[in-house]
DRENZA-632782 format. One record per residue (C-alpha): residue number from 0; residue in one letter; chain; x, y, z. Coordinates in nm, 3 decimals. Layout:
N
R   num   residu   chaine      east     north        up
R   NUM        A        A         X         Y         Z
...
//
This chain:
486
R   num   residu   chaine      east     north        up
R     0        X        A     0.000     0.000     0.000
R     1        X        A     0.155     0.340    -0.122
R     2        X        A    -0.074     0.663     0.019
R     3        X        A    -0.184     0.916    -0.142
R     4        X        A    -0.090     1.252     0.030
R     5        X        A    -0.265     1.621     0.046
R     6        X        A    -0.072     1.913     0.232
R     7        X        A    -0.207     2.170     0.424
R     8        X        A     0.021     2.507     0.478
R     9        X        A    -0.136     2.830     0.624
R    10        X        A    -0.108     3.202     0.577
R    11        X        A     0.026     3.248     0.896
R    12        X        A    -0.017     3.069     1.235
R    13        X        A    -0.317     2.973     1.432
R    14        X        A    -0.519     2.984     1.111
R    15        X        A    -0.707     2.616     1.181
R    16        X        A    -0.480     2.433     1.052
R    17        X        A    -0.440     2.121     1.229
R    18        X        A    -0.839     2.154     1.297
R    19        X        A    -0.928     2.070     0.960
R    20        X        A    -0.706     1.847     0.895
R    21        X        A    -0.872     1.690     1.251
R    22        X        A    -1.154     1.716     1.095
R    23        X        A    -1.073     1.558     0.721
R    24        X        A    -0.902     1.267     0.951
R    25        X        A    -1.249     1.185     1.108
R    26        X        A    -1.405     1.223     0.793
R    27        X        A    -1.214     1.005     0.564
R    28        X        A    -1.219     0.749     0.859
R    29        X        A    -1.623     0.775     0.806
R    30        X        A    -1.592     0.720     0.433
R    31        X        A    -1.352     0.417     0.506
R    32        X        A    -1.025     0.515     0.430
R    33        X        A    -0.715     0.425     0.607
R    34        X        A    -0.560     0.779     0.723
R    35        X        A    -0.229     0.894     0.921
R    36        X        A    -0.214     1.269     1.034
R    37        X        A     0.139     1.403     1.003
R    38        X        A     0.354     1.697     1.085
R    39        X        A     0.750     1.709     0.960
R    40        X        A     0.834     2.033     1.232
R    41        X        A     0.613     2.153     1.494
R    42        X        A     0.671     2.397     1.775
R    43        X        A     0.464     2.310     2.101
R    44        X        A     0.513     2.294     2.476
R    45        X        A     0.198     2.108     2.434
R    46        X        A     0.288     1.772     2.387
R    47        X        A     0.139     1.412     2.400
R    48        X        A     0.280     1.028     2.487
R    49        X        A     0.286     0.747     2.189
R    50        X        A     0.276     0.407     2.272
R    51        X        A     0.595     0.359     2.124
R    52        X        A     0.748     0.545     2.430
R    53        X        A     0.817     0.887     2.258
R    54        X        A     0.666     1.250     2.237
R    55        X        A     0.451     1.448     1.935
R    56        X        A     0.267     1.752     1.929
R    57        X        A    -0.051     1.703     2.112
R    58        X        A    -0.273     1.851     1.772
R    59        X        A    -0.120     1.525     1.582
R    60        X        A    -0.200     1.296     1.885
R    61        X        A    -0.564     1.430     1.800
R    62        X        A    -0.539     1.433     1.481
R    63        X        A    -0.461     1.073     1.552
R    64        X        A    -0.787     1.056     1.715
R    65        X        A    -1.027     1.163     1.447
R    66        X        A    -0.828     0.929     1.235
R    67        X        A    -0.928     0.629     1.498
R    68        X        A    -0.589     0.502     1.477
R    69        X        A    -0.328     0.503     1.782
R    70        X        A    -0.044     0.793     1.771
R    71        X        A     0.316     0.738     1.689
R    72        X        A     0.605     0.938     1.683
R    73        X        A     0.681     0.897     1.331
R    74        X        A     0.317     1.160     1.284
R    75        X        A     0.523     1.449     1.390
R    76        X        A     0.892     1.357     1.341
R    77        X        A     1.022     1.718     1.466
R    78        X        A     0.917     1.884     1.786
R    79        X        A     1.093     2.214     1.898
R    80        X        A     0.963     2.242     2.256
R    81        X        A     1.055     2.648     2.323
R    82        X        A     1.318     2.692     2.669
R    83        X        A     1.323     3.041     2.603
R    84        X        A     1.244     3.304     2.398
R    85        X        A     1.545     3.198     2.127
R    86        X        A     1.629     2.864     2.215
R    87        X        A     1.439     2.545     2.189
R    88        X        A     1.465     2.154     2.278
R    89        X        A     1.471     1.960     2.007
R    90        X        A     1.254     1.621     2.017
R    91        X        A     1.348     1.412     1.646
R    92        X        A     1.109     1.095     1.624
R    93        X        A     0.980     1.099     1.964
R    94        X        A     1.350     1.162     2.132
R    95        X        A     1.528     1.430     2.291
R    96        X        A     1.765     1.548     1.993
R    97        X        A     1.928     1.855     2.187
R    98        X        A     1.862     2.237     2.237
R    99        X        A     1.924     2.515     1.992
R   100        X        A     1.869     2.871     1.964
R   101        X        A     1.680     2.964     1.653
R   102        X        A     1.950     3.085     1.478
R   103        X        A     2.169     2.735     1.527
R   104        X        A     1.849     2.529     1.451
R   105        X        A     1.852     2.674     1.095
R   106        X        A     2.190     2.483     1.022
R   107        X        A     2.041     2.213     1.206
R   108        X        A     1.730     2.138     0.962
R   109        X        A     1.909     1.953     0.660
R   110        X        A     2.061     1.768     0.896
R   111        X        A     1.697     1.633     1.034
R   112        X        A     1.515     1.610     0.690
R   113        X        A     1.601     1.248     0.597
R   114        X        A     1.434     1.144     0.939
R   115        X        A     1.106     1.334     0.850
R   116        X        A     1.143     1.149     0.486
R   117        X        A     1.176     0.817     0.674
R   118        X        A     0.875     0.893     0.922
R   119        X        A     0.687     1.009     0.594
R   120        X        A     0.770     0.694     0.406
R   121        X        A     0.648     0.452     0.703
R   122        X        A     0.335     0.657     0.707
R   123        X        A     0.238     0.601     0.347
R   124        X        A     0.324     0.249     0.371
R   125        X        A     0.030     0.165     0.571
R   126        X        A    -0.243     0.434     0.476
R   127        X        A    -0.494     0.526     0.173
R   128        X        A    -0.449     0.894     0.273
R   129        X        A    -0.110     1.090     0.445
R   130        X        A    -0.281     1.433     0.552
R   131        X        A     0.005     1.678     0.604
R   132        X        A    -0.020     1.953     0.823
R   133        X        A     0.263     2.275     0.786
R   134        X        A     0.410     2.479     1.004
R   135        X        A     0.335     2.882     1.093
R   136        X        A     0.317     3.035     0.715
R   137        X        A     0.410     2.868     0.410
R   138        X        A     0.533     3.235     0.235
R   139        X        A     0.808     3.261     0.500
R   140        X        A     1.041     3.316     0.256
R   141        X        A     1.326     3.435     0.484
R   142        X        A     1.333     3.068     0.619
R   143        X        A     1.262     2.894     0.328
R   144        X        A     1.647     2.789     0.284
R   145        X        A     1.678     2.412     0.394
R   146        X        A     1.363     2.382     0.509
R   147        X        A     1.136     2.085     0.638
R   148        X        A     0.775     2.191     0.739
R   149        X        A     0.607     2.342     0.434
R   150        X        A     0.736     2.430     0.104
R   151        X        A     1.050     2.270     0.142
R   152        X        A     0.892     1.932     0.260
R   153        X        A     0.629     1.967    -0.043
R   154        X        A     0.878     1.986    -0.263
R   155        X        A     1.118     1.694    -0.171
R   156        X        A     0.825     1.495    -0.143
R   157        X        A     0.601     1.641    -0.513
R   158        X        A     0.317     1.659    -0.255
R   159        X        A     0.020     1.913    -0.358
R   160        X        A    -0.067     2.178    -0.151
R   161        X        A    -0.439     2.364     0.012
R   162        X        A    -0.335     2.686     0.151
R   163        X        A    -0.569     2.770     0.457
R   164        X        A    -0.632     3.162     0.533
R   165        X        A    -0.860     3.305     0.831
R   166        X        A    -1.120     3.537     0.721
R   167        X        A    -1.167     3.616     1.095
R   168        X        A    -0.846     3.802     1.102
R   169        X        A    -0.939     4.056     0.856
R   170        X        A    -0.693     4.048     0.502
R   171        X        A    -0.747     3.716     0.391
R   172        X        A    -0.769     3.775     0.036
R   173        X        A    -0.472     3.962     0.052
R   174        X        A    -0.281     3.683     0.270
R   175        X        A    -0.387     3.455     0.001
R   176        X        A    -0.327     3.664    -0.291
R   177        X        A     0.027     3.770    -0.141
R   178        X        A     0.137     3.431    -0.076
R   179        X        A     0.122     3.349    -0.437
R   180        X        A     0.290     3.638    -0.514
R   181        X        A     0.614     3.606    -0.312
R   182        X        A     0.655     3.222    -0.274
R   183        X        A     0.861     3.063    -0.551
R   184        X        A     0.715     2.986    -0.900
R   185        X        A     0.779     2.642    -0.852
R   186        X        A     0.684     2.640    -0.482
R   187        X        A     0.325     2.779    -0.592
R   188        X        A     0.305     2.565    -0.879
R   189        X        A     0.258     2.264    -0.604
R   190        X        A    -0.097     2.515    -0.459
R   191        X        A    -0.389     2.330    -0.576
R   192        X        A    -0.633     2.512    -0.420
R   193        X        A    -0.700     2.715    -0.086
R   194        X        A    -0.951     2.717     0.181
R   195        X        A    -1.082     3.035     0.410
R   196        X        A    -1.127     2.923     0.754
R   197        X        A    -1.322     3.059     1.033
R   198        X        A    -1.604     3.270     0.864
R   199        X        A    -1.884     3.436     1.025
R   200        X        A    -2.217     3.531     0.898
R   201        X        A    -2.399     3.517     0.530
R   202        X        A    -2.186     3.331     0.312
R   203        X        A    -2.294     3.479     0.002
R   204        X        A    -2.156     3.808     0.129
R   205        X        A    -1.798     3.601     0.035
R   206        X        A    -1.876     3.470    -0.251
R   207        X        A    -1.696     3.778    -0.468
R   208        X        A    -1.427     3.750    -0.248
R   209        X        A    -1.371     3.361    -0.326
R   210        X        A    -1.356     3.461    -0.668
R   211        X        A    -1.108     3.718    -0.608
R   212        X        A    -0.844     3.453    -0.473
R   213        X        A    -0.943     3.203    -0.710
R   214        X        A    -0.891     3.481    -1.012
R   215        X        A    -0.560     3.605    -0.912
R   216        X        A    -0.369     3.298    -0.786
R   217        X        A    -0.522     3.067    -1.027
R   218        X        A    -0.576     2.807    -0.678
R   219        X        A    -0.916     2.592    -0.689
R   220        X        A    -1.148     2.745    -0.401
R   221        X        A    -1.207     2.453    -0.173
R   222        X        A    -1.452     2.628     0.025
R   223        X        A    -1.584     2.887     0.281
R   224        X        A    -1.482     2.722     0.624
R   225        X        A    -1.794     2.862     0.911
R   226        X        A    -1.657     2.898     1.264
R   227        X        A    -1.665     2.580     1.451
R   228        X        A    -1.786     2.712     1.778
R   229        X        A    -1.716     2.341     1.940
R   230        X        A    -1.345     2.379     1.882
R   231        X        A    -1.291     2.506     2.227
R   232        X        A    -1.409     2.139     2.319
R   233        X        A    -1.060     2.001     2.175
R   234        X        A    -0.732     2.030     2.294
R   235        X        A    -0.527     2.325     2.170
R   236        X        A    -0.212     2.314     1.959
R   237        X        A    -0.029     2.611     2.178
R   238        X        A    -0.087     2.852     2.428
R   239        X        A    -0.250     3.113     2.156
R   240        X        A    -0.604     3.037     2.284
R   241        X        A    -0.447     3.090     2.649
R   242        X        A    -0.339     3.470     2.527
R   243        X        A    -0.654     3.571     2.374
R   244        X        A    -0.890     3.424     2.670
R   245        X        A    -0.846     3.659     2.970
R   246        X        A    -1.226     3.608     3.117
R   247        X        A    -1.294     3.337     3.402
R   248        X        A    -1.380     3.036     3.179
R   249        X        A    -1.694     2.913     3.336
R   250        X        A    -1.976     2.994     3.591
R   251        X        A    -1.974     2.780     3.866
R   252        X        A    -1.896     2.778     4.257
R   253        X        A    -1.561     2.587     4.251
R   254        X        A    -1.307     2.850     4.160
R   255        X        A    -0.955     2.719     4.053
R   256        X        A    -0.693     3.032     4.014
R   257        X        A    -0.424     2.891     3.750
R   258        X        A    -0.118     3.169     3.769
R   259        X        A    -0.001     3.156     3.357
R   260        X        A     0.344     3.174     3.339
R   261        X        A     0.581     3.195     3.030
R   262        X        A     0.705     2.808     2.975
R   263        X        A     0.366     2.676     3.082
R   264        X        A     0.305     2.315     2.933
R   265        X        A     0.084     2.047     2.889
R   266        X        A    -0.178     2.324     2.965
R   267        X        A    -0.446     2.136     2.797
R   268        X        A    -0.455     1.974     3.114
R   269        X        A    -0.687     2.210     3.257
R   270        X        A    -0.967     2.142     2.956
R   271        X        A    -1.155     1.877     3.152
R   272        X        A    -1.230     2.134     3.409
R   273        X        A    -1.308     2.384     3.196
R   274        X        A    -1.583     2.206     3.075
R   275        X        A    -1.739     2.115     3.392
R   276        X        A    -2.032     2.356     3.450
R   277        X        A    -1.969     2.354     3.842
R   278        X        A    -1.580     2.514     3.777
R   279        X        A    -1.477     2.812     3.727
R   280        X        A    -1.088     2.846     3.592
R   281        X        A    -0.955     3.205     3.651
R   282        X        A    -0.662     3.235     3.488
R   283        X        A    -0.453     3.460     3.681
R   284        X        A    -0.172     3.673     3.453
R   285        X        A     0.170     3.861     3.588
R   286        X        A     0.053     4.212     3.723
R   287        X        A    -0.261     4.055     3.868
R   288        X        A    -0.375     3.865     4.238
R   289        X        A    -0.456     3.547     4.276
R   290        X        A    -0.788     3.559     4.356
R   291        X        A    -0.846     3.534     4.796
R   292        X        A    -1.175     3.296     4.765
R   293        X        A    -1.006     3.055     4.521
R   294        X        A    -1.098     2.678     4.632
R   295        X        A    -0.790     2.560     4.501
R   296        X        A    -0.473     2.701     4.331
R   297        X        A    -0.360     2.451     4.030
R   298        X        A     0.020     2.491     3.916
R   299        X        A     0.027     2.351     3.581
R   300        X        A     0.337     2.133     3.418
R   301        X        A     0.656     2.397     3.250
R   302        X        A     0.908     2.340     2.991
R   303        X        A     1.145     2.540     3.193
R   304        X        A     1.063     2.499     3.525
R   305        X        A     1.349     2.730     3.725
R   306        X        A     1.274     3.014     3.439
R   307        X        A     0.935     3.012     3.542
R   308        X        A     0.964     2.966     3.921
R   309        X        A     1.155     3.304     3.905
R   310        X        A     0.877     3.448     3.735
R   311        X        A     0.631     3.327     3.960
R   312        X        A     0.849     3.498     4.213
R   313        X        A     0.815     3.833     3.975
R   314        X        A     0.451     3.845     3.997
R   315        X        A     0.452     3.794     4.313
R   316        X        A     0.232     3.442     4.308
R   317        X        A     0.442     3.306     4.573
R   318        X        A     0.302     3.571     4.832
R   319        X        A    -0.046     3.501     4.681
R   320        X        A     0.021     3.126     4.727
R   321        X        A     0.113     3.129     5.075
R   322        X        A    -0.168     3.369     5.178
R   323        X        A    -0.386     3.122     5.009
R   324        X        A    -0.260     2.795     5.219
R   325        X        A    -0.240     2.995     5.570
R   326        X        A    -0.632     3.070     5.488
R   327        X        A    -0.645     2.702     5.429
R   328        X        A    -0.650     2.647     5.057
R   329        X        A    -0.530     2.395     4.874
R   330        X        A    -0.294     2.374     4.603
R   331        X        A    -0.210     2.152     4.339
R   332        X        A     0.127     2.109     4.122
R   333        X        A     0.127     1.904     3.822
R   334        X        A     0.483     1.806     3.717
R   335        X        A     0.665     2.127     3.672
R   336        X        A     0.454     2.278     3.944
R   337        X        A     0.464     1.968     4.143
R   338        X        A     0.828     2.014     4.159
R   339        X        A     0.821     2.441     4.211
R   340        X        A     0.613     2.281     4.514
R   341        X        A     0.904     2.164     4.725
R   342        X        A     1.213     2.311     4.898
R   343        X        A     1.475     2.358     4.619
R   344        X        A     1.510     2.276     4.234
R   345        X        A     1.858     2.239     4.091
R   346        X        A     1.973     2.180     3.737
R   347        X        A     2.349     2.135     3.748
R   348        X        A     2.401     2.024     3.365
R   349        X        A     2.203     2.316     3.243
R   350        X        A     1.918     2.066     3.103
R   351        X        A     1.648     2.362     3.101
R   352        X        A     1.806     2.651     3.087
R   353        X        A     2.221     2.763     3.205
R   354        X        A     2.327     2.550     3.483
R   355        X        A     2.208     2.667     3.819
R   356        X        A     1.932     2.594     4.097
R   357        X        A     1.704     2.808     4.342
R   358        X        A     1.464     2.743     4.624
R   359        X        A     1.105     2.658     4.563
R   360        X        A     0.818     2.778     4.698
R   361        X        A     0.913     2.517     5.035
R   362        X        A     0.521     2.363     5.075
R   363        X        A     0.606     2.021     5.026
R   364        X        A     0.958     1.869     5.177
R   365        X        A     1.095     1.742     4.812
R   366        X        A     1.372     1.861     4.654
R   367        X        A     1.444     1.800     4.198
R   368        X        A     1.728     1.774     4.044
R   369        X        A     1.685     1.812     3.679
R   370        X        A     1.871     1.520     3.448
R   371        X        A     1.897     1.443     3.062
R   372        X        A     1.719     1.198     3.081
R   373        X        A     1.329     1.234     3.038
R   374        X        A     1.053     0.980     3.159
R   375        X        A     0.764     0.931     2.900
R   376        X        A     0.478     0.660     2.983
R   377        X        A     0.135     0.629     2.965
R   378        X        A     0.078     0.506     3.319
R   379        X        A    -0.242     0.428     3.588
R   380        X        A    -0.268     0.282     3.953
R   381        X        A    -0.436     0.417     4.246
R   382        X        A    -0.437     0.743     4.415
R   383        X        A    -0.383     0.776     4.805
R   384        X        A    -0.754     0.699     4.877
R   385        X        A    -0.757     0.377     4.703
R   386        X        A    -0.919     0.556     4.423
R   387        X        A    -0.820     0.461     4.038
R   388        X        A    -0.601     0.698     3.812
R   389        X        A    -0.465     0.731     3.483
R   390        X        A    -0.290     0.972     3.286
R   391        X        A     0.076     0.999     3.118
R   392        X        A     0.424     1.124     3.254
R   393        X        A     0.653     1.378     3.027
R   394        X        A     0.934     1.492     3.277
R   395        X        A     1.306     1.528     3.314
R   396        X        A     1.404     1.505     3.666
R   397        X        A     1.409     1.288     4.011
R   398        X        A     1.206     1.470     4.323
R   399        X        A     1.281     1.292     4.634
R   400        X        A     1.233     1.396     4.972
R   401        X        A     1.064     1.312     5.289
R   402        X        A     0.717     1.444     5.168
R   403        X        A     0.741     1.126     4.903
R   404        X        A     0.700     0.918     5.192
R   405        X        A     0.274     1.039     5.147
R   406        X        A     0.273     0.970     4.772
R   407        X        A    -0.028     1.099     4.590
R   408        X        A    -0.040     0.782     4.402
R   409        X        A     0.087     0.421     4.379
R   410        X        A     0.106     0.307     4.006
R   411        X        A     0.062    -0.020     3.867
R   412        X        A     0.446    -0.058     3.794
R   413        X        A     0.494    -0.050     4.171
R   414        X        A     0.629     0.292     4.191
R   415        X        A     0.500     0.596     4.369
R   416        X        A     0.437     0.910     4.280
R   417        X        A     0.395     1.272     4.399
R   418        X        A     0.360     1.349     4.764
R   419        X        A     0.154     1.532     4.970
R   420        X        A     0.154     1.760     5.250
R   421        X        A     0.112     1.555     5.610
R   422        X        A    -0.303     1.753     5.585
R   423        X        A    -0.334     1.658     5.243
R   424        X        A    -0.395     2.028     5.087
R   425        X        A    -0.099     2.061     4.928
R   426        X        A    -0.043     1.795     4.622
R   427        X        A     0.234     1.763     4.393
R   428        X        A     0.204     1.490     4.119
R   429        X        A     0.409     1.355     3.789
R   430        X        A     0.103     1.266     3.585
R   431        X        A    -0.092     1.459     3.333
R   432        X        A    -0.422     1.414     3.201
R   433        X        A    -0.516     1.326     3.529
R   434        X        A    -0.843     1.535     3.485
R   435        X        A    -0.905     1.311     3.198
R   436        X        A    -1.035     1.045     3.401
R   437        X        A    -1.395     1.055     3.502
R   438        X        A    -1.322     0.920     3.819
R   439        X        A    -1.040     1.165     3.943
R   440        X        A    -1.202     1.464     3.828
R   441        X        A    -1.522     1.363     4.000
R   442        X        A    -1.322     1.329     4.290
R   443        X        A    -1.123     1.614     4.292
R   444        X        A    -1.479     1.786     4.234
R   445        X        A    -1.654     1.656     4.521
R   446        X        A    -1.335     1.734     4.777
R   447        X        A    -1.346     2.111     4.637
R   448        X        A    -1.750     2.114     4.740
R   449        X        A    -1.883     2.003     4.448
R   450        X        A    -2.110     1.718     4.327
R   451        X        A    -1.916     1.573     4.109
R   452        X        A    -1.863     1.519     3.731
R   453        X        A    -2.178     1.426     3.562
R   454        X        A    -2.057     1.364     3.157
R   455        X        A    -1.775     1.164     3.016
R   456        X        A    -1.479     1.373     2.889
R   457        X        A    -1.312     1.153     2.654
R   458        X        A    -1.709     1.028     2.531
R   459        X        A    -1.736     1.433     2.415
R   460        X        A    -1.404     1.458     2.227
R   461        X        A    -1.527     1.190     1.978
R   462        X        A    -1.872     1.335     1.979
R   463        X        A    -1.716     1.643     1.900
R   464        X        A    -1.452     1.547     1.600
R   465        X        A    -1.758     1.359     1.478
R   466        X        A    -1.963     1.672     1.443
R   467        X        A    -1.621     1.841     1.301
R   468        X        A    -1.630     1.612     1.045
R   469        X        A    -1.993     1.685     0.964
R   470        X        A    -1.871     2.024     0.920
R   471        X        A    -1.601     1.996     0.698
R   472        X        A    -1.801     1.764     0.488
R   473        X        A    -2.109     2.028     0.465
R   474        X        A    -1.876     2.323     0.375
R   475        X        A    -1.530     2.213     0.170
R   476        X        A    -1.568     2.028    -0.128
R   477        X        A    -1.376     1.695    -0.007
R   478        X        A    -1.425     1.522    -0.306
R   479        X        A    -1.269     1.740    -0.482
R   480        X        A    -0.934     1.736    -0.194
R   481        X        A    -0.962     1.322    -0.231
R   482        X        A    -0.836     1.395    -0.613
R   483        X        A    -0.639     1.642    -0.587
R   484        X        A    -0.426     1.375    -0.319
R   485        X        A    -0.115     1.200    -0.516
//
């Protein structure tokens, strides 16, 4: 079996990208086609385990998903998983790689494209379809020089090309127009056709302005894209929907403060209670107080844990924090925050970050040191109160202390993890997705004076890339995409 393969590049970033091609996953599943999601270079603290033991973007693990098929590394071959605001860690085929500042990584790229070919070429071996997501903007021409995640991976590969604009932004016909105008000729010669994204409103009001595109670049018009309003019920890509949303996300009498700090990772985390109706997630930014009548104070995981400790320490959450626990409150620290959590963090080989270490915010007696060498595992067991748990751990690092002695949880392997404060209101723990599972959520709910969940999370992501699917099929012309595929 030899797939057939479609690209899709964007104008820019955070366009919907890896949404429709979600959504054309779930939907070519539901015609009966074999499909594999897949990304050559993506840039995402946000991150998800494969069974084969490695690390991918978290938008091709869901991708993955809609495509009913389980997630391997060889779907998003490349992962640059920012440390800073010019340096990155580089993950190649589910692996730790190295660090480099952007700059370096540019002299880095040839060197990683024959392991995105060889992810690409196990990927069409066992497919009908290979749906191809890009990176940022394909008319970055300034980077275009060696490189792997759009134009230069369509052409290595003679894979066609659906440019994807957002009409929501304002300019799309120019960001359309533009991009065939100062991409190569032989780069736009691979465009096939182009899709706006994210309309709102009377679609006939558009209907000039899909002609305009289609007039001037010559690209087929694939079709006018309607906001999905039910994309907020996936997980995100990056921490762009965390930005724009500065409103308490819900309505309901258990408030969880959430400090957002720089690195912050894994934050899709915090989606199951999000979508409780009983929580309400205030996400608390530097130069603003953690609310005083939070019921709990959740630290979420970081990709550069001492960088963000010290901002913490900037904002002045640490003050908040303790005002919070001597009122009685409890707090919660998943991974990164688990370890900001205890007495010290150290990172003598400079894993994160330049070599160096600092004290912690000293509520749970555990110390970190930070290593090379990282732990990835889907894992379950059973929490302190003999309740079950699942989730996934994504961490460089040992914590060990006295506190460990009260582990949060006991998994099946035998080991322990997390630890907990000798009242129990102060919880530090290794695993994510932990408000993934029904029963831990519930829980966690019913401790913080609530009644508990009453829906199944996972249940509503399918129902959800189900009713994407319905979408895309009612609005692009994905007949039309299934040819264009070679």
């Amino acid at each position: 079996m030899t797939a057939r393969a479609l690209m899709f590049q964007g104008t820019g970033s955070d366009v919907g990208k890896s949404l429709v091609v979600a959504g054309l996953c779930r939907a070519l599943n539901l015609r009966g086609f074999s499909v594999r999601p897949f990304k050559p270079q993506n840039m995402s603290n946000n991150a998800a385990v494969t069974e084969d033991g490695g690390e991918i973007g978290r938008a091709q693990a869901l991708q993955a998903r809609a495509a009913r098929i389980a997630p391997t590394v060889h779907m998003n071959p490349v992962l640059l998983k920012p440390q800073s605001e010019t340096g990155s860690q580089i993950v190649v085929q589910g692996k730790v790689f190295g660090q480099a500042r952007a700059a370096e990584y540019q002299g880095v790229k040839p060197l990683l494209l024959p392991r995105v070919l060889d992810s690409f070429e196990r990927l069409k071996a066992e497919a009908d379809f290979v749906l191809v997501e890009g990176a940022g903007s394909g008319s970055e021409i300034n980077l275009r020089d060696g490189d792997i995640a759009n134009m230069g991976f369509a052409c290595a590969t003679n894979t066609p090309v659906i440019v994807i604009g957002d009409i929501d932004r304002g300019g799309v016909i120019a960001s359309l127009v533009g991009m065939k105008y100062v991409i190569d000729p032989a780069d736009a010669a691979l465009v096939k056709g182009f899709i706006v994204n994210r309309f709102r409103g009377d679609p006939a009001l558009f209907d000039a302005g899909m002609q305009h595109i289609a007039d001037r670049t010559g690209w087929a018009p694939i079709g006018l894209l309607p906001h999905f309003p039910d994309a907020r019920r996936l997980p995100a890509e990056d921490a762009f929907g965390l930005s724009r949303e500065s409103a308490p996300s819900g309505r309901g009498k258990i408030r969880i403060a959430v400090p957002i700090l720089p690195h912050i990772a894994n934050f899709d985390d915090l989606d199951p209670l999000e979508a409780e109706p009983e929580v309400e997630i205030i996400r608390v930014r530097p130069g603003e107080a953690l609310p005083g009548d939070a019921d709990l104070v959740l630290l979420p995981g970081s990709k550069s844990t001492l960088a963000d400790l010290a901002a913490l320490r900037k904002a002045g959450f640490d003050v908040d924090i303790a005002a919070h626990v001597r009122r009685g409150g409890r707090v919660l620290g998943l991974c990164g925050g688990y370890q900001m959590l205890g007495m010290r963090i150290d990172d003598p080989d400079g894993v994160e970050g330049p070599p160096g270490g600092a004290e912690a915010l000293r509520l749970l007696d555990v110390s970190t040191q930070l290593s090379g060498e990282k732990r990835l595992a889907a894992v379950s067991g059973r929490t302190y109160d003999d309740a079950p748990v699942s989730g996934y751990e994504m961490h460089m690092g040992v914590t060990a202390g006295p506190a460990c002695a009260r582990p949060f949880a006991r998994l099946a392997s035998g080991q322990a993890d997390g630890a907990m404060s000798t009242d129990g209101r102060i919880v530090g723990t290794y695993l994510h997705g932990l408000f993934s599972d029904n029963f831990q959520r519930s829980a966690w709910l019913q401790q913080l004076g609530g009644a508990g969940t009453a829906f199944d999370y996972e249940a509503g992501i399918d129902a959800t890339l189900d009713a994407l699917a319905t979408h895309v099929e009612r609005h692009l012309d994905v007949d039309a995409l299934i040819r264009l595929a070679r």
